[in-house]
N, C-alpha and C positions, 0 to 999 in steps of 0.2 A: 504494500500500500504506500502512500505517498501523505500519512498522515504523521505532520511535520514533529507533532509533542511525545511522537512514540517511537522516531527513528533512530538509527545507531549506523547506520551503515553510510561511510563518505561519499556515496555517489547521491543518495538519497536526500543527507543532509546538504548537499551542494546544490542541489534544487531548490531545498527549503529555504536556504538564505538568499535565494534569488527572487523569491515572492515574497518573504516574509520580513519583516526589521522590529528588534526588541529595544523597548526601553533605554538599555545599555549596551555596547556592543566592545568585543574586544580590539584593541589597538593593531592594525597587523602586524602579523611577525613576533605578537609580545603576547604578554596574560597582562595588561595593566587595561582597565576601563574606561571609555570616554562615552558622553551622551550618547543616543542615539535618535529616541525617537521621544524620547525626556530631557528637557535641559539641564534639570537637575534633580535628584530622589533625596527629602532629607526623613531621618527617621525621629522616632520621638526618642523619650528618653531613655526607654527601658528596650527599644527595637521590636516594639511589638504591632508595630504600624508606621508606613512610610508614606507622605507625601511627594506626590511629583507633578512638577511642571511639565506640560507635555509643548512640544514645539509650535508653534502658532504657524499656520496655511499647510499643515502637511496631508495631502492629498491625496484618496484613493483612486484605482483606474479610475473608475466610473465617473469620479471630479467630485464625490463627495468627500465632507472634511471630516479629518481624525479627530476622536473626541473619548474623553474618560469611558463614556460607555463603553466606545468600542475596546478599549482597555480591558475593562472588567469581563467582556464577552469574551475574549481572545485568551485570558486569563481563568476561565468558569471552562471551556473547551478543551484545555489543552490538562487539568483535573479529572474532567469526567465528559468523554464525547459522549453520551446519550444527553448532554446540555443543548 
């Protein structure tokens, strides 16, 4: 399958990062983290909940805008696909 929150195999996951962009994304060639689709994640005090800025005009094919919901959608799918 081609279901991006369950794959392990590089050819599979080399397609996913070609439709798909998180939050955070790694730097290449490194493991250090720069935005991605967040400008910035802060967390509280104790890390049990994080706020994020998400990128203002960032836009799906179709030309509709990215928005928290779609966050939490993407986020509630990739937990349990019968969502």
């Amino acid at each position: 399958s081609l279901w991006c929150a369950d794959e392990t195999d590089s050819e599979s996951l080399r397609a996913c990062a070609q439709t798909l962009e998180s939050l955070y994304a790694y730097v290449p060639g490194g493991t250090d983290l720069q935005p991605s689709l967040a400008e910035v994640c802060t967390p509280n005090e104790d890390l049990t909940e994080w706020t994020c800025d998400l990128r203002e005009n960032v836009k799906f094919h179709d030309g509709s805008t990215l928005d928290a919901n779609d966050v939490v959608t993407s986020w509630a799918a990739g937990w349990d696909a019968s969502s």
